[in-house]
N, C-alpha and C positions, 0 to 999 in steps of 0.2 A: 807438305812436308817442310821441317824450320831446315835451319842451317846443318850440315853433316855435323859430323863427332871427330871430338880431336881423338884418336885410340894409338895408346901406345904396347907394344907387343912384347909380352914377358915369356923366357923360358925357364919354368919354377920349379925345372927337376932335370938330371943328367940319367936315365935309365940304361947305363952298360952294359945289362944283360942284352939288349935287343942291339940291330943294326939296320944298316939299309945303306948300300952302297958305302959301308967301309966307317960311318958315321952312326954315331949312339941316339938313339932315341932321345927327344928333347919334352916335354910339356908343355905347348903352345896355349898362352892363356894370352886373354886380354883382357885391358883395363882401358876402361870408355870415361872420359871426361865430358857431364852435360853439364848444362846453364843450371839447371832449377833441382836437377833428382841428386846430385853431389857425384860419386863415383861408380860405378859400375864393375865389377869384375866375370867376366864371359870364364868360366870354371876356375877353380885356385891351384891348381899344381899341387906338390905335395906342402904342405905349414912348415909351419915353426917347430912346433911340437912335434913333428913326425923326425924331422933331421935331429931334436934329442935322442930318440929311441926309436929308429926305425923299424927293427923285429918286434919290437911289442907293440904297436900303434898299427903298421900294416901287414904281420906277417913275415915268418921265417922266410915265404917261400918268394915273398918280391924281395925283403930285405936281401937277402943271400943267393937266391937260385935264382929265378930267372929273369928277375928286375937287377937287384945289386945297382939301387942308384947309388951316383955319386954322395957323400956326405958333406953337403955345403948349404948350412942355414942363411947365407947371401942370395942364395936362390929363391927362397920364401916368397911367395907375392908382398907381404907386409912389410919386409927388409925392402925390397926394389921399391915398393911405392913409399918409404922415407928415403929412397934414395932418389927418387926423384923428385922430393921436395914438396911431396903431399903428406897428407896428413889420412893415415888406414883408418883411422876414424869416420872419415867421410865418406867411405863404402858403403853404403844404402844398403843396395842391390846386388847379389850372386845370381847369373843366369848358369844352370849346370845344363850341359848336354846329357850326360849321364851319370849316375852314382856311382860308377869302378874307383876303388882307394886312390889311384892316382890321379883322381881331376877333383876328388873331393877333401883331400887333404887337409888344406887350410882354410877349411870353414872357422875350425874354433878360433883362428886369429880374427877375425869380424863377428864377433857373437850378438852382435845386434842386426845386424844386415837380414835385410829380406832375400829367401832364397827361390827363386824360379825354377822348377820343374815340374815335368811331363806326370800327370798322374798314376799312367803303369809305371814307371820309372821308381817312383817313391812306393809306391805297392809292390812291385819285388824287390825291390832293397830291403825294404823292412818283413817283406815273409821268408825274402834269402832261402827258394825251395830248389833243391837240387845240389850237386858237388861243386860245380862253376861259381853260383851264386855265393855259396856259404864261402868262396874265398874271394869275390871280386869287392863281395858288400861286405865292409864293417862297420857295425850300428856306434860302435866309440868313435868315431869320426863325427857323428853328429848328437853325442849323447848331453850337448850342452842344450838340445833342443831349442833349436833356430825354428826362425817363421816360417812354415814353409809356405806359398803359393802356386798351384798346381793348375795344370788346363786339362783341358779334354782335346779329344779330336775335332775340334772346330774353329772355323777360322776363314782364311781367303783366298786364291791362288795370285801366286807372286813365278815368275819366271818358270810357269809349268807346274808348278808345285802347291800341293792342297792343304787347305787344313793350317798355313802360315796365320800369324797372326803377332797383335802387340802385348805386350807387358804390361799389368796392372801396374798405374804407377812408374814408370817410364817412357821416354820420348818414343812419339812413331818411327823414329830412324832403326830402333831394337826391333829384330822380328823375330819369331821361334819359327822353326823349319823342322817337322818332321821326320825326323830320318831314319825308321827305324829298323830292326834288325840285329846292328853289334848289343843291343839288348832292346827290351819289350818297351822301353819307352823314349833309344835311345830321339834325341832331336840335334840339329843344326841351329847357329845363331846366325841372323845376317843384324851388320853394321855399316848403314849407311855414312859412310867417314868423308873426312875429309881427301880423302885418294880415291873416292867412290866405292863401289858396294864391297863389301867383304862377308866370304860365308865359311863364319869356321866350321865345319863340318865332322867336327869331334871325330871319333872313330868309325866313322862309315866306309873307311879306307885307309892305308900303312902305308901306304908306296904311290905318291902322286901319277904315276906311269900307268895308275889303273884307272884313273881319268881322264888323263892329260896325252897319254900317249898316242899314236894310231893303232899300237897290238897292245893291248893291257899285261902288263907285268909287274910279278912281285916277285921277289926271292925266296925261296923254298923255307927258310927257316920263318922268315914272318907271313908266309902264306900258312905255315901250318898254326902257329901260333895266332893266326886269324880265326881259323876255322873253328879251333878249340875255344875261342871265347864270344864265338858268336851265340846270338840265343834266333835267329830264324834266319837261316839262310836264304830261302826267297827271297825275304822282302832286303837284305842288304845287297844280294844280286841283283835286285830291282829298282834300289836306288841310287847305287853304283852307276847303274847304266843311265838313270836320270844326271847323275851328276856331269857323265860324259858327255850328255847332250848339252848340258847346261855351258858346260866349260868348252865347248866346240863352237855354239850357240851364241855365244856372249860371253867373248873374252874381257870384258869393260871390268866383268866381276872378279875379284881376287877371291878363288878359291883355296881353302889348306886344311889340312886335317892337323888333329892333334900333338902328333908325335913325329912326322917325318921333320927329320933335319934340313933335310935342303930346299924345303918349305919355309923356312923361320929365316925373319928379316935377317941378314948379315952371315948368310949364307958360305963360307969361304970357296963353295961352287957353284956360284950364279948362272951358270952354264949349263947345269949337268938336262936340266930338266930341258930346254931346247932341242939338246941332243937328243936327247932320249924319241921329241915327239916330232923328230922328222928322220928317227932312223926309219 
């Protein structure tokens, strides 16, 4: 393995309807800086285009009822990465954990980028069979038709875990982690960084306490709103409980999911989570 990854941590959405100890749901994306593949973006949060017209792009029912994010096109991955003094153009690569409107947003801002996902992942997005599907996946989100590059179940075991593996065309520090469950194909990305490993862990979990903790806990309202958008609950019960081992196992790794707040760098309760895992 070369040198880690410089990855800097964007949050590309404010979603109000949700909480977790008192704090709104955020969009944990990442954006990976290598030598030779140019930019990397680990899912996009919601675009550009969606903060124009967020009911028609994702939906009355995120825009207004039960997302109601904030309205701040600042938030965009494409905005934060000229604000930091790159250039959105040099985004090669999209590795998506999963296709739900909120992590796929701003694909159309990188319409040349190669996109990385799970092959069931991309097969129910685009059959969209059942009530759940027909509102998590919207096919206008990617109707500019991107690259897409897709895996199967095959690959290596990394920290317990099967079926890992690298990215066509990106550095071996990128691995995809299987994780599925919160849908048929969801997966995990690890990024061997510059701070050592990091596994974003998309939506395999809402409430860090249900890994991290010694008694797993979530709050009633995002535990039910778990359940409603899961598509197999064994196997996310199953790799929940991997993830706890994982994270008990080898704290060296910076584990986070998607959305919880007090998971995202600059935290304003660097504390909470301590608490939590030696109450």
């Amino acid at each position: 393995m070369s040198s880690p990854l410089v990855v800097h941590h964007l949050n590309c959405a404010v979603v109000r309807g949700m909480t977790i100890e008192g704090a709104h749901f955020v969009c944990h994306t990442l954006l990976v800086e290598t030598a030779a593949d140019g930019l990397v973006l680990v899912d996009t949060g919601l675009g550009a285009k969606d903060y124009e017209n967020i009911g028609a792009r994702l939906g009355l029912e995120f825009a207004y009822g039960w997302g109601r994010p904030l309205v701040d096109p600042a938030l965009a991955a494409v905005n934060q990465i000229r604000a930091l003094g790159l250039d959105p153009a040099d985004v090669r690569h999209i590795v998506l954990t999963h296709m739900d409107l909120d992590h796929i947003g701003g694909l159309a801002d990188f319409p040349s980028a190669q996109v990385h996902v799970h092959r069931r992942e991309l097969d129910a997005a685009t059959a969209r069979d059942g009530f759940v599907a027909r509102r998590r996946y919207r096919p206008a989100l990617w109707d500019h038709d991107p690259h897409f590059e897709t895996y199967s179940d095959t690959g290596e075991r990394w920290f317990g875990f099967e079926a890992v593996r690298g990215l066509k065309g990106l550095p071996e520090e990128i691995l995809f982690v299987p994780l599925f469950g919160h849908t048929l194909g969801h997966s995990g990305v690890a990024v061997h960084s510059t701070d050592g490993w990091l596994l974003h862990a998309g939506d395999a979990y809402f409430d860090p306490r249900q890994i991290k903790a010694r008694r797993p806990q979530i709050p009633l309202k995002a535990a039910a709103f778990e359940a409603f958008v899961t598509t197999n609950r064994q196997q996310r019960v199953w790799n929940q409980t991997r993830l706890r081992h994982l994270a008990a196992d080898h704290p060296e790794i910076d584990i986070f999911c998607a959305h919880n707040p007090h998971e995202f760098p600059g935290n304003p309760r660097p504390g909470a989570l301590r608490d939590t895992a030696t109450a």
